[in-house]
C-alpha positions as CSV (number, residue, x, y, z in Angstrom):
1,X,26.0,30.4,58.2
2,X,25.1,34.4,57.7
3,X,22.5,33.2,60.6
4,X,25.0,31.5,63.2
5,X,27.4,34.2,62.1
6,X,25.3,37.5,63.3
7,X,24.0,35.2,66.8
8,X,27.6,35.0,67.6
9,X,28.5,39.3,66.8
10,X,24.8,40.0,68.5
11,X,24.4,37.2,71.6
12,X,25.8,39.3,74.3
13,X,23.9,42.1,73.7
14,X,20.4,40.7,73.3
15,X,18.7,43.1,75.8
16,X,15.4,40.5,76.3
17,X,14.9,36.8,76.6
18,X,12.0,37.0,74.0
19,X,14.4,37.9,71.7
20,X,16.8,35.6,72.0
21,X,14.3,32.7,72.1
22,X,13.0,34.0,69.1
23,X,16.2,34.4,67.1
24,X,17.3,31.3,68.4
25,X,14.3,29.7,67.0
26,X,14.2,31.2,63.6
27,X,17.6,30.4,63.0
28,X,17.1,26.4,64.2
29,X,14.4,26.1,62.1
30,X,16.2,27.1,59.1
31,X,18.6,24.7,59.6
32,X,16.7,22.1,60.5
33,X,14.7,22.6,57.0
34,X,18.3,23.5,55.4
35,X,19.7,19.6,56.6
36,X,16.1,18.4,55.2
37,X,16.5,19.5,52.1
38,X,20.2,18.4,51.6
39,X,19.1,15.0,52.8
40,X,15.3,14.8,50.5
41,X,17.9,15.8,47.2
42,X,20.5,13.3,48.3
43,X,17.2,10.2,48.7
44,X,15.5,12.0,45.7
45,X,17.9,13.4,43.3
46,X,15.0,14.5,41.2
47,X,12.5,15.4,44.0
48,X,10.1,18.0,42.2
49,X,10.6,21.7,43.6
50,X,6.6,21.8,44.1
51,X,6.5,19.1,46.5
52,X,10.0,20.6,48.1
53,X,8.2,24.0,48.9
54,X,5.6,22.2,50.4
55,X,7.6,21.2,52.9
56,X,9.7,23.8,53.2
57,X,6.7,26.6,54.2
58,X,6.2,26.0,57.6
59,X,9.9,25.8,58.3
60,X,10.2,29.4,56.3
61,X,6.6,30.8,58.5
62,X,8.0,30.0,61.6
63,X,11.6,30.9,61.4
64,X,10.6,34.9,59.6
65,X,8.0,34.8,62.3
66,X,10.5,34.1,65.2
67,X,13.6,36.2,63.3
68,X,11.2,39.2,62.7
69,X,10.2,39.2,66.0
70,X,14.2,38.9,67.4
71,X,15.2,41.7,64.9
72,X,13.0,44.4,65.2
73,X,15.2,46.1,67.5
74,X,17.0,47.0,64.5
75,X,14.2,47.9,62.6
76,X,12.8,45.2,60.4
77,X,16.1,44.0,58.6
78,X,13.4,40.5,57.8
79,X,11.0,42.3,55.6
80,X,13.3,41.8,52.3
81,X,13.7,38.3,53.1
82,X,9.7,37.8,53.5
83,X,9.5,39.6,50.3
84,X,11.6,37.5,48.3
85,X,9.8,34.7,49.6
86,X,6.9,35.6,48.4
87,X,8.4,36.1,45.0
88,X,9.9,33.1,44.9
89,X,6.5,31.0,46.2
90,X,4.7,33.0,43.2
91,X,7.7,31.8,40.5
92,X,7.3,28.2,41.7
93,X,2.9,28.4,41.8
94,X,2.2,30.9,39.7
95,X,-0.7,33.4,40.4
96,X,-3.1,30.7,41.3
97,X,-1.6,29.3,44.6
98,X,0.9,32.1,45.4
99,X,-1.8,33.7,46.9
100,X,-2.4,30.7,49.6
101,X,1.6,31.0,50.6
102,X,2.2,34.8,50.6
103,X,-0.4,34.8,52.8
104,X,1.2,32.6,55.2
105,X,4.2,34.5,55.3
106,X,2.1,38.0,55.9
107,X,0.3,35.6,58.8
108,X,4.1,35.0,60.0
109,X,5.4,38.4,59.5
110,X,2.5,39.8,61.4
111,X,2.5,37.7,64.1
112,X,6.2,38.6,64.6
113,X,5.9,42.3,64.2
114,X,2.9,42.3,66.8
115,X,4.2,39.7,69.4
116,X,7.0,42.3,70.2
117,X,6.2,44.0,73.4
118,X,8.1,46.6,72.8
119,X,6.2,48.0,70.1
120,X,4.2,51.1,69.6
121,X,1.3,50.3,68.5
122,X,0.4,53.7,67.1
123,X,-1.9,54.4,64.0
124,X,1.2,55.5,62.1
125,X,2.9,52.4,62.7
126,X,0.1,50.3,61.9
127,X,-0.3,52.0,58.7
128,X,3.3,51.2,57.7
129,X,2.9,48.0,58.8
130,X,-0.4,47.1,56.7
131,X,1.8,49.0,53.4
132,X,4.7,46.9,54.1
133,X,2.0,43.8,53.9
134,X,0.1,44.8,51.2
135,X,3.5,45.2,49.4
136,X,4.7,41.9,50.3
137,X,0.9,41.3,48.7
138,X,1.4,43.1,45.6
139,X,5.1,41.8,44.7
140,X,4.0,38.1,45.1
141,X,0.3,38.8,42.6
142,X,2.5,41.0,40.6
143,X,5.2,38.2,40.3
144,X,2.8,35.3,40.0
145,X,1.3,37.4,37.1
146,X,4.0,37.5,35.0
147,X,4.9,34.0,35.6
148,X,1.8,32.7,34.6
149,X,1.9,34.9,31.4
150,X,5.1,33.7,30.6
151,X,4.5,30.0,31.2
152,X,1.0,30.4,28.8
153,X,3.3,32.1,26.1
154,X,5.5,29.1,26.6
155,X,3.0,27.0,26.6
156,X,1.9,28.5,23.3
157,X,5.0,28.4,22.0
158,X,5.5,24.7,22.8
159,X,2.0,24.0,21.3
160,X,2.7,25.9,17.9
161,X,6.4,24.1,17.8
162,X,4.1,20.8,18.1
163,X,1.9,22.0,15.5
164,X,4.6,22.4,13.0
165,X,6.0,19.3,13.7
166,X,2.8,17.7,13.7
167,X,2.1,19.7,10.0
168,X,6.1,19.1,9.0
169,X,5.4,15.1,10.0
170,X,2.0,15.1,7.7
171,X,3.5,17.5,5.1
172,X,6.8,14.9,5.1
173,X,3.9,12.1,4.4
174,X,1.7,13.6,2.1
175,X,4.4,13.7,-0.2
176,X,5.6,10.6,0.6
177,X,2.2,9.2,-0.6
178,X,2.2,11.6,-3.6
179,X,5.3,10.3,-4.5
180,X,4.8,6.4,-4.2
181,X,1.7,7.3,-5.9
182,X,3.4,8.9,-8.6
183,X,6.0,5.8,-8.8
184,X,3.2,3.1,-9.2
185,X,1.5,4.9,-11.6
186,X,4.6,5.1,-14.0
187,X,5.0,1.7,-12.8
188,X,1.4,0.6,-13.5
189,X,1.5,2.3,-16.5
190,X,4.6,1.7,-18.4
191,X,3.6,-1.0,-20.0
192,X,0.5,-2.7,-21.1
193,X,1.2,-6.3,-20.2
194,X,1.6,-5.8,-16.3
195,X,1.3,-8.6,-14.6
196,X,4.6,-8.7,-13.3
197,X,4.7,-5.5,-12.3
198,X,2.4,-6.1,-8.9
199,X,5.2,-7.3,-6.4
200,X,6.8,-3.4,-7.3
201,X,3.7,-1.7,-6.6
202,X,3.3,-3.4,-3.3
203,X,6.6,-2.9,-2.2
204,X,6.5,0.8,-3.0
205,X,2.9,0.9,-1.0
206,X,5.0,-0.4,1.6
207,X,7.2,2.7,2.0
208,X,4.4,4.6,3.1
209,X,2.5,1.9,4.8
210,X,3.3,-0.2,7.6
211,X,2.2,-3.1,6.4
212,X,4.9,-5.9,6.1
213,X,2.6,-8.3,4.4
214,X,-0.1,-7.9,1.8
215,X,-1.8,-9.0,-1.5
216,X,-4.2,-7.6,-3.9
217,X,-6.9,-8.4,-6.2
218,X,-8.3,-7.2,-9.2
219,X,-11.7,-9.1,-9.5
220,X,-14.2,-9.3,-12.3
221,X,-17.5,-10.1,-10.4
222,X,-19.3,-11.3,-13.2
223,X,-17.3,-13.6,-13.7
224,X,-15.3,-14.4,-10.5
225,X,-12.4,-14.1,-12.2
226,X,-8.7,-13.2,-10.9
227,X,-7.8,-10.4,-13.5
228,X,-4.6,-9.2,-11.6
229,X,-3.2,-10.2,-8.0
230,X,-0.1,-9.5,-6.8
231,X,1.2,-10.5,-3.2
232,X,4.6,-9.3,-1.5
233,X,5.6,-11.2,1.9
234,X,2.9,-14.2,1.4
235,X,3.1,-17.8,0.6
236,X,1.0,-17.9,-2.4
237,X,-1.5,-20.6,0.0
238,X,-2.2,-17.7,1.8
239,X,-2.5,-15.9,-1.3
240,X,-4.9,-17.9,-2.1
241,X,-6.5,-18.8,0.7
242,X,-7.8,-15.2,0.6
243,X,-9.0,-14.8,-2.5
244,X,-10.7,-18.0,-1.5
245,X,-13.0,-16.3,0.9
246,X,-14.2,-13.8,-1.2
247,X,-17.7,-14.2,-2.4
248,X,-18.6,-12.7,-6.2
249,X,-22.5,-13.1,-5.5
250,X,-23.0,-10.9,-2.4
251,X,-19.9,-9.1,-2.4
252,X,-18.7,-10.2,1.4
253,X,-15.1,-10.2,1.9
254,X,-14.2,-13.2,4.1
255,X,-11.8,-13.6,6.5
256,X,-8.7,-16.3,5.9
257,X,-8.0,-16.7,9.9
258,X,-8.4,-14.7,13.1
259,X,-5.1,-12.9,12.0
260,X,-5.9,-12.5,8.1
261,X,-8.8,-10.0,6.6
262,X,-9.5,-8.1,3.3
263,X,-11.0,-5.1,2.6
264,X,-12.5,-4.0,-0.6
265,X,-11.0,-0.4,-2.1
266,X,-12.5,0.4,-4.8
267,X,-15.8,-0.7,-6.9
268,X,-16.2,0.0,-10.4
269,X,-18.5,-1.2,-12.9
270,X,-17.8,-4.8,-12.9
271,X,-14.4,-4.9,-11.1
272,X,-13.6,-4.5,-7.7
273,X,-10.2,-4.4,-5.8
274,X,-9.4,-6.0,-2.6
275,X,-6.5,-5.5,-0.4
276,X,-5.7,-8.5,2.0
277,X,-3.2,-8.0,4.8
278,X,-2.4,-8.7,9.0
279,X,-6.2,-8.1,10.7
280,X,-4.5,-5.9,13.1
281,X,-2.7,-4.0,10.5
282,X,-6.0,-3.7,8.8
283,X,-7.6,-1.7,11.3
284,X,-5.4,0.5,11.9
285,X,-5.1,1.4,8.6
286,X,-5.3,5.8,9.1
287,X,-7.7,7.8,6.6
288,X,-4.4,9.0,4.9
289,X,-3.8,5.3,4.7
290,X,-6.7,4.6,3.1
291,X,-6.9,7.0,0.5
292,X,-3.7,6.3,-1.1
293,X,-4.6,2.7,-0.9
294,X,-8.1,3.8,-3.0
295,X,-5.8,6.1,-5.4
296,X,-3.8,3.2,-6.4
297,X,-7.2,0.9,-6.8
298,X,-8.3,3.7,-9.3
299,X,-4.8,3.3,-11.3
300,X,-4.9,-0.9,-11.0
301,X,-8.7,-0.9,-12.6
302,X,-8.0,2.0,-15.3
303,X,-4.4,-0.5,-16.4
304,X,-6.3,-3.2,-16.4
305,X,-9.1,-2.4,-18.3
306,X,-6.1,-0.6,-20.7
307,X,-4.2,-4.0,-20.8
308,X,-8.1,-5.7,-21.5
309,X,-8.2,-3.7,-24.3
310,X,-4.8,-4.1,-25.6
311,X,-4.6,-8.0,-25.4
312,X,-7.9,-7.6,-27.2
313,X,-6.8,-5.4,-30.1
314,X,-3.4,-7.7,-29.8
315,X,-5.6,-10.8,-30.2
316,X,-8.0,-9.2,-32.7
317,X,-5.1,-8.1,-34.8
318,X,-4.1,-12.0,-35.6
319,X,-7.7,-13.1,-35.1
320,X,-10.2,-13.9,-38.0
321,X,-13.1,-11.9,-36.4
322,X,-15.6,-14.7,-38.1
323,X,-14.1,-17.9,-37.3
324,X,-11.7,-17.2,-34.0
325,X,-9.0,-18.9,-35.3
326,X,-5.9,-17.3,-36.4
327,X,-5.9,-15.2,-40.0
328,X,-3.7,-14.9,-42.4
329,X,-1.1,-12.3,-41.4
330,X,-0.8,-14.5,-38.6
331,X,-0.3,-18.1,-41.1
332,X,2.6,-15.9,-42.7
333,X,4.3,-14.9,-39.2
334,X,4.1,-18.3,-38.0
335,X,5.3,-20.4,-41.1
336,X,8.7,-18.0,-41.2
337,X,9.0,-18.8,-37.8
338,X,8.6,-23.0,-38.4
339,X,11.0,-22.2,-41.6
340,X,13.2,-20.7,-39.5
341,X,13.4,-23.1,-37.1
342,X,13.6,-26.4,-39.4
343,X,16.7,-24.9,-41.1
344,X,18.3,-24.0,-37.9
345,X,17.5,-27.4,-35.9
346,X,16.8,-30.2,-38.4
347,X,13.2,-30.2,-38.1
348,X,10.8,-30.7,-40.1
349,X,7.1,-29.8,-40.4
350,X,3.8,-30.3,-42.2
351,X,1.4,-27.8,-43.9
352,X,-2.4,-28.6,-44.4
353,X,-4.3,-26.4,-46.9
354,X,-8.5,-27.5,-46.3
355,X,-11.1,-25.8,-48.6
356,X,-15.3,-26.6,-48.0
357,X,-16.6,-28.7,-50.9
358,X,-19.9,-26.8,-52.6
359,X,-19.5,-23.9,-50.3
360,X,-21.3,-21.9,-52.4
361,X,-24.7,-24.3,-52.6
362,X,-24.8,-24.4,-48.9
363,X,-25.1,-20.4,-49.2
364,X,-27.4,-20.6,-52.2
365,X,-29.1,-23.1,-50.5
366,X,-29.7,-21.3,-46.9
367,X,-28.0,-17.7,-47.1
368,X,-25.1,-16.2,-46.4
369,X,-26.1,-16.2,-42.6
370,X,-26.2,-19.9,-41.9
371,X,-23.1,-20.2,-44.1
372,X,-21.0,-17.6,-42.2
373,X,-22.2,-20.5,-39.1
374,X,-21.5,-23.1,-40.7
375,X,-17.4,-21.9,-41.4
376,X,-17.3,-20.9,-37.5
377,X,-18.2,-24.5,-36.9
378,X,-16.0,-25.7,-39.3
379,X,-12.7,-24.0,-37.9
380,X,-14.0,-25.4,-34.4
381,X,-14.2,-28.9,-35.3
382,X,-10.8,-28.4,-36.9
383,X,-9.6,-26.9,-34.1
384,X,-10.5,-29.4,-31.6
385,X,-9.6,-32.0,-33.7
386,X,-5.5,-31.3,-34.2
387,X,-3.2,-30.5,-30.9
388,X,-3.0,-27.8,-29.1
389,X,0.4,-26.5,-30.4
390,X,-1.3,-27.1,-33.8
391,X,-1.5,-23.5,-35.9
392,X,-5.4,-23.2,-37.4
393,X,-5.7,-20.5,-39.6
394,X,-8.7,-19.3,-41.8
395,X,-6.9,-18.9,-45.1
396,X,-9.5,-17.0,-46.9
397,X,-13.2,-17.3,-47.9
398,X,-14.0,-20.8,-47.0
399,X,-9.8,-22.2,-47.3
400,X,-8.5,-22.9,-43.7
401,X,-4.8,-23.9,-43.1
402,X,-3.3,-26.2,-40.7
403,X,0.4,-25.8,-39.2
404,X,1.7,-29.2,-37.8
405,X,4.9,-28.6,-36.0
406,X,7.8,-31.4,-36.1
407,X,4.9,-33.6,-38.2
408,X,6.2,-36.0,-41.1
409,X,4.0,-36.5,-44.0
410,X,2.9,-40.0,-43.1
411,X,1.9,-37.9,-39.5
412,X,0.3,-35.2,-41.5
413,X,-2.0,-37.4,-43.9
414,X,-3.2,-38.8,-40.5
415,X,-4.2,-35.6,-39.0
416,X,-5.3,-34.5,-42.4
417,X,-8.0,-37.7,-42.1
418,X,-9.0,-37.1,-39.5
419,X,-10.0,-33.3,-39.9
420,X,-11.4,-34.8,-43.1
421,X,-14.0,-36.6,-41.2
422,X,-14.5,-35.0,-38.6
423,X,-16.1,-32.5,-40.7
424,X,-17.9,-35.4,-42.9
425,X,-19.4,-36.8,-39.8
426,X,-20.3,-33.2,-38.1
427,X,-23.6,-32.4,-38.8
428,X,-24.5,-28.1,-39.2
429,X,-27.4,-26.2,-37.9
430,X,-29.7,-24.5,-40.6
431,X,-31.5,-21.5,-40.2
432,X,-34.2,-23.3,-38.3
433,X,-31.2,-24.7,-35.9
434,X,-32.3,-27.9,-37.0
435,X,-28.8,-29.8,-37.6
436,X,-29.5,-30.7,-41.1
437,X,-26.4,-29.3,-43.3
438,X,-24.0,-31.8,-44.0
439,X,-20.8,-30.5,-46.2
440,X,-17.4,-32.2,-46.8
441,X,-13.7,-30.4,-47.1
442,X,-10.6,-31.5,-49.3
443,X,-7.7,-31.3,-47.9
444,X,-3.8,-31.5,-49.5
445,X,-0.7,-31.4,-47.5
446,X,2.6,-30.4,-48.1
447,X,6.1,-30.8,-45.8
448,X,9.1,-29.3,-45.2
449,X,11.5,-30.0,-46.0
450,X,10.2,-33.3,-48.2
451,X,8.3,-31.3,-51.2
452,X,9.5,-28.0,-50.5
453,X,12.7,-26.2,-49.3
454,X,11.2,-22.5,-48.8
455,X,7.7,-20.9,-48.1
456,X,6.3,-20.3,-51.2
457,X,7.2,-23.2,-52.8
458,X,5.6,-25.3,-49.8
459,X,2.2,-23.2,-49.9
460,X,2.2,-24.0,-53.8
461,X,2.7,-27.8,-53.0
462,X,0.0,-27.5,-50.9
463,X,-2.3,-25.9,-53.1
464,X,-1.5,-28.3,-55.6
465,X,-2.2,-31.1,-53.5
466,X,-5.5,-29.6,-52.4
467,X,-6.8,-29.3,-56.1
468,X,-5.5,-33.1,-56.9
469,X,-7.9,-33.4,-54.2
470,X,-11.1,-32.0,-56.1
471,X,-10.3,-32.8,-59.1
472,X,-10.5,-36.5,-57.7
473,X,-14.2,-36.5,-56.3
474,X,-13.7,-34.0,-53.4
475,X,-14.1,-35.2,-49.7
476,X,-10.4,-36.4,-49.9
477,X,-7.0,-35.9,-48.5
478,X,-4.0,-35.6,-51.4
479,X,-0.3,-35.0,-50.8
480,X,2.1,-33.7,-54.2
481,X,3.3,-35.8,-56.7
482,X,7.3,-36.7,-55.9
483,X,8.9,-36.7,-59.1
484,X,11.9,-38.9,-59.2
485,X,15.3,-38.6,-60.6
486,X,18.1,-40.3,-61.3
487,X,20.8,-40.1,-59.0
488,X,24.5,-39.0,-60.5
489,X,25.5,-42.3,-58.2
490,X,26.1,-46.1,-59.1
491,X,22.9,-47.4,-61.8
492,X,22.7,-50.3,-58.9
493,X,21.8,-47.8,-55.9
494,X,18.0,-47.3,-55.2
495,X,16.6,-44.3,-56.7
496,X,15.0,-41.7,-54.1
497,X,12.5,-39.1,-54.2
């Protein structure tokens, strides 16, 4: 518009036709690269300004070339114009390619100021012409300069805001990890008996992990045996599937499907842990990843080798260390218990008290060794002998006791016989492990609530019965003596015990 505007104030008194040609051209140009660039924005809103100036240029070269020429009648209005182009081609390229287009728009302003016939072409004038260019020159270096400064500093600046995201994202996880560690370790060890405590631990892993499914094992390779799993997400097939394809004699860790894998974690002494999940998920596991896995391997083997230890002292505390069967602190706890419940319920149940015949011969005989063998075979025969929810106790020395839940007496003197010989017909290994010993045990029987009503009353009944039983000939089974009384009741009515 400025353009049109000074053609119309200026036509008539062009003096040449160069110079209206000229200014003619310059200004079509313009707006022929004006109407192109309204029309590339409205087809390409977001046309990038690079690839705009590129096809601006030769629009701008020809129309300062043509105006410069037209105008320099009033002494080289243009030259500010060039000059801001030249800044403005060094903001856009920076110092690198600025160069390229300022010098197309010296090339343009040159062949404008020279094409003018007009001119005096006087060493003065040439001089001011080359400053004018080198000017033009300098602006667009100096500009380009600074631009590319700045856009480093930004650049800089945008790397180091990346850095402390990057460190604020990794910070933000580390102490996520720290504190899921932290959780399933006061998980893992608040208590001793933590077997139901894996599902937590996995699900807490799985705050920091991206793993949706998982399991893991706590092996002893030794003995290829389970001593903790846990699984969060899986159908305990699967569960099993995996353990399934690990192999305790080379240490390979199978592979359940094409989707499924394990990895092992950690490997100490005889355990190792394995952590089962997606394939996929599995190999993208990050180091980060990894290590927190491993720190919570190190906590799953030091609880489980505490809760080995604890269910060992637990088991040693009612254990006779001898004999493996249950001692006597253990016979007390458990016959309050069977009291307890016979009163409360109705029940009833029976009491064996079994001692070895001539337990001391057989240690005169072969020593104290063989003899301490010969009452851990004892108490095993016993044991397999009665049921499994049977109670067998060593009682002391060479007296074991046998609890028979919800037995009557007749039941008892049953089980009692066949304890009795059992133990007759079991032959004992010497100290040559020759099977040569033969011995014999007594056994008397008492039950609640038939001949006693408390504990100590039926561990005397018993104890009776037992030495009814040697004084007899030994190699017997006796139950108490039921005294009868008369009943405050009609003389007619049947007496009972």
């Amino acid at each position: 518009m400025f353009l049109i505007g000074v053609y119309l104030l200026w036509a008539k008194d062009i003096s040449t036709s160069l110079e209206h040609a000229a200014f003619l051209v310059g200004m079509g140009a313009w707006v022929l690269y004006t109407i192109g660039i309204g029309i590339a924005h409205m087809v390409v809103p977001d046309l990038d300004l690079q690839r705009l100036v590129h096809f601006t240029l030769p629009f701008d070269c020809v129309a300062l070339g043509a105006l410069v020429l037209a105008t320099s009648v009033w002494h080289d209005p243009f030259y500010v114009w060039v000059m801001l182009e030249s800044m403005f081609y060094a903001m856009v390229f920076r110092r690198a390619r600025s160069w390229t287009y300022s010098a197309f728009l010296v090339m343009a302003y040159l062949i404008g100021r020279f094409a003018d016939p007009s001119l005096d072409m006087s060493v003065v004038r040439v001089l001011f012409i080359t400053m004018k260019v080198c000017g033009v020159l300098a602006i667009g270096w100096f500009v380009g300069l600074m631009m590319e400064r700045q856009s480093y500093r930004a650049d800089e600046a945008e790397e180091r805001v990346d850095d402390t995201s990057e460190l604020n994202a990794r910070l933000e996880r580390s102490v996520a990890e720290l504190r899921a560690i932290a959780e399933i370790t006061e998980i893992i060890h608040s208590t001793l008996d933590f077997d139901a405590v894996g599902p937590v631990v996995l699900e807490t892993l799985q705050k920091v992990i991206d793993i949706s499914a998982a399991c893991i094992f706590v092996i002893d390779k030794a003995k290829g045996q389970t001593l903790f799993s846990a699984s969060k997400g899986l159908r305990a097939d699967i569960s099993s599937s995996a353990y399934g394809q690990i192999d305790f004699t080379t240490g390979d860790l199978g592979i359940y499907d094409e989707h499924f894998a394990c990895m092992e974690l950690l490997d100490h002494n005889q355990m190792i842990v394995v952590f089962c999940a997606d394939s996929e998920a599995i190999d993208t596991l990050g180091t980060d990843d990894r290590i927190v896995l491993q720190a919570v391997a190190a906590e799953l083997v030091v609880a489980v080798e505490n809760s080995r230890l604890y269910k060992l002292t637990k088991r040693l505390a009612i254990t006779d260390e001898l004999t493996d069967l249950y001692n006597y602190r253990y016979l007390q706890q458990r016959l309050d218990d069977e009291i307890g419940r016979a009163s409360r319920y109705g029940k009833q149940f029976s009491f064996l008290m079994l001692d070895i015949d001539d337990f001391k011969a057989v240690n005169d005989t072969y020593g104290h060794l063989v003899g301490d063998g010969v009452l851990a075979a004892i108490g095993r025969v016993i044991k397999m002998t009665v049921r499994e929810v049977d109670i067998v106790a060593r009682y002391g020395g060479e007296e074991f006791s046998v609890i028979l839940p919800e037995t009557d007496a007749s039941g008892a003197f049953i089980v009692a016989e066949k304890v009795r010989e059992a133990v007759s017909f079991h032959r004992f290994f010497d100290a040559e492990g020759e099977s040569t010993i033969h011995v014999t045990v007594s056994v008397g029987i008492a039950n609640m609530p038939l001949h006693a009503e408390d504990k100590e009353s039926l561990l005397r009944q018993a104890d009776d019965a037992l030495y009814q039983s040697k004084n007899t000939g030994k190699d017997r089974v006796r139950a108490p003596r039921i005294r009868l009384s008369r009943l405050d009741v009609d003389p007619d009515e049947e007496l009972r015990p």
